[in-house]
DOBAKOL-319470 format. One record per residue (C-alpha): x, y, z; residue number from 1. Coordinates in steps of 0.2 Angstrom, whole numbers, m for minus. Layout:
! residues N
> xx_yy_zz_k
> X_Y_Z_NUM
...
This chain:
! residues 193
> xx_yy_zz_k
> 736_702_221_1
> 742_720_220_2
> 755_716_207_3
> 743_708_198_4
> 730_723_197_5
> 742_734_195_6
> 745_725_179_7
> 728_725_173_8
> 728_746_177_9
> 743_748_167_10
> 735_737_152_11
> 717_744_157_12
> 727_763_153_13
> 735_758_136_14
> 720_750_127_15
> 711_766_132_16
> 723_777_128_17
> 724_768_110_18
> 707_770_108_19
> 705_789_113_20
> 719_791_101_21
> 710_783_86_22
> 694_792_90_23
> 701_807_92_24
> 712_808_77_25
> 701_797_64_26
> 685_796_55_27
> 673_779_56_28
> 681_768_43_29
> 697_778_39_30
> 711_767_37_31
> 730_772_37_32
> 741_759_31_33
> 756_754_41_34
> 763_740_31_35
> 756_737_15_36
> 747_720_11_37
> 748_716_29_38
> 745_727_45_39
> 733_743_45_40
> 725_753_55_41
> 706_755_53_42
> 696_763_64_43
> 677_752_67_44
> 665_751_79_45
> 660_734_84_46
> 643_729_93_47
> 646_711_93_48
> 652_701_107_49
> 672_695_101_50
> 677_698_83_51
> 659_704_78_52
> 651_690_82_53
> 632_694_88_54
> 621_685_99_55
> 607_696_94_56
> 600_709_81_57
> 594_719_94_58
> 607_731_100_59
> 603_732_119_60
> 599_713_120_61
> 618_713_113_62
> 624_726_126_63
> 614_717_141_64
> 622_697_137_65
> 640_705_135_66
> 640_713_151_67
> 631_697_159_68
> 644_688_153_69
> 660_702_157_70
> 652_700_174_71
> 652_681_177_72
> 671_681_169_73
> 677_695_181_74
> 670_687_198_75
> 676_669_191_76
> 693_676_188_77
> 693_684_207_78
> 689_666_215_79
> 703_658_202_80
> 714_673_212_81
> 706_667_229_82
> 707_649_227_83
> 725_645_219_84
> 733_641_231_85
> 750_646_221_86
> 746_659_214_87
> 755_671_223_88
> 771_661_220_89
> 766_662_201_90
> 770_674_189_91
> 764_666_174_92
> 745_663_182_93
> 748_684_189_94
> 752_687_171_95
> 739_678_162_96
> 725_686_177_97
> 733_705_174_98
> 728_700_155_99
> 712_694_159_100
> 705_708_168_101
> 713_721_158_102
> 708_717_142_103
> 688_714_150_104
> 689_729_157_105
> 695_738_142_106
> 681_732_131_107
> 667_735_144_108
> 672_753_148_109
> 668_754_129_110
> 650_748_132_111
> 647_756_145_112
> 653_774_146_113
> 652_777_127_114
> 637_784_119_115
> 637_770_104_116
> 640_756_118_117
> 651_748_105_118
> 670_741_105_119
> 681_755_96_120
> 691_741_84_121
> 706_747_75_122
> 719_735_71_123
> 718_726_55_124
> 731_711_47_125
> 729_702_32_126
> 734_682_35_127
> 744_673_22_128
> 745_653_19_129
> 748_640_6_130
> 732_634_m3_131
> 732_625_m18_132
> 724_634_m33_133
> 721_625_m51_134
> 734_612_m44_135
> 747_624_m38_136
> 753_628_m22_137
> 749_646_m20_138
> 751_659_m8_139
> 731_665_m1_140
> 728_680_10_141
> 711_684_20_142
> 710_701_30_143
> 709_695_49_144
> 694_702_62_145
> 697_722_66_146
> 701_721_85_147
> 708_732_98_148
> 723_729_111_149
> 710_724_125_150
> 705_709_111_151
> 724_707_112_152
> 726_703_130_153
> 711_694_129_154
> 718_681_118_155
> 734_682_128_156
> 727_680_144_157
> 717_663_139_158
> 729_656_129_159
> 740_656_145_160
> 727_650_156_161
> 726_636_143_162
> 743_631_144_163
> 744_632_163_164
> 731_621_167_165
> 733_608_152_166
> 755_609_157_167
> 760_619_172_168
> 746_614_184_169
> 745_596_179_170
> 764_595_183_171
> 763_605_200_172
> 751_592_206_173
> 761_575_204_174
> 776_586_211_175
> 763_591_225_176
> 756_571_226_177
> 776_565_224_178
> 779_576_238_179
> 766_572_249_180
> 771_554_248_181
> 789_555_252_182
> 783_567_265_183
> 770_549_271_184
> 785_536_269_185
> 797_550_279_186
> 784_546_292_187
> 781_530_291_188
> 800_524_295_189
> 802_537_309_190
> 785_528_317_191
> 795_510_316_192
> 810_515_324_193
């Protein structure tokens, strides 16, 4: 559990470091290109909940939900830290936590201890793919959502609480259940004799 917060602070630190950085050194809508066509830096505010999506037009309604639901996540993630039983023993689900909570808490100091209660955003990429285009396979780009580092572990975080419980956990448990039964037939063969 230490290790695991102790991550989150270290990631907690960085994002607000970055952001600090960009407001201090850059101007609402100044972007800096870092590699042409594809990565840039542009300094947005964001009211809306992930990737400027809004629930509402209404700023404090907006402020309100998000912090409702940064709320209900962070005191689900701390009975997920509670109730595995493994997780301890598990540096990916520690990992995955740390991110969690980091990034959250990243975007809600934002809302609440800034005077704009909005999401300073800042890194920008344009996404290339194939499309076809008059018949021919053409290379298509589209600029990505603005987002921030907390955004980043955000996405990290979930995507490997996806994969442990749709592969890891799943796995664990017939171990667990295998286990348990060899443990039971172990048992039953001592009882006989």
């Amino acid at each position: 559990m230490i290790v695991t917060l102790l991550i989150a602070l270290g990631l907690l630190i960085l994002d607000q470091a970055a952001k600090l950085t960009i407001m201090a050194t850059m101007t609402e809508g100044q972007s800096i290109t870092v590699i042409k066509d594809f990565f840039y830096i542009n300094y947005v505010k964001n009211d809306g909940v992930a990737f400027g999506f809004e629930f509402t037009s209404n700023p404090t309604a907006n402020l309100i939900i998000q912090l409702s639901i940064a709320t209900v996540v962070l005191v689900a993630l701390i009975i997920i830290i509670y109730k595995v039983k493994s997780f301890k023993n598990n540096k990916w689900l520690m990992i995955a936590l740390a991110l969690l909570i980091g990034g959250l808490l990243g975007n809600v100091i934002d809302r609440i201890f800034y005077s704009t209660h909005s999401v300073t955003d800042f890194l920008s990429f344009i996404i290339y793919y194939p499309w076809f285009v008059g018949g021919k396979l053409t290379m298509c780009s589209v600029p990505f959502a603005i987002f921030n580092l907390a955004d980043t572990w955000l996405t990290v975080g979930v995507i490997m609480m996806i994969i442990y419980l749709i592969f890891i956990e799943p796995k664990k448990e017939k171990e667990r259940i295998k286990n348990e039964s060899s443990e039971d037939k172990t048992d039953e063969v001592i009882e006989i004799k």
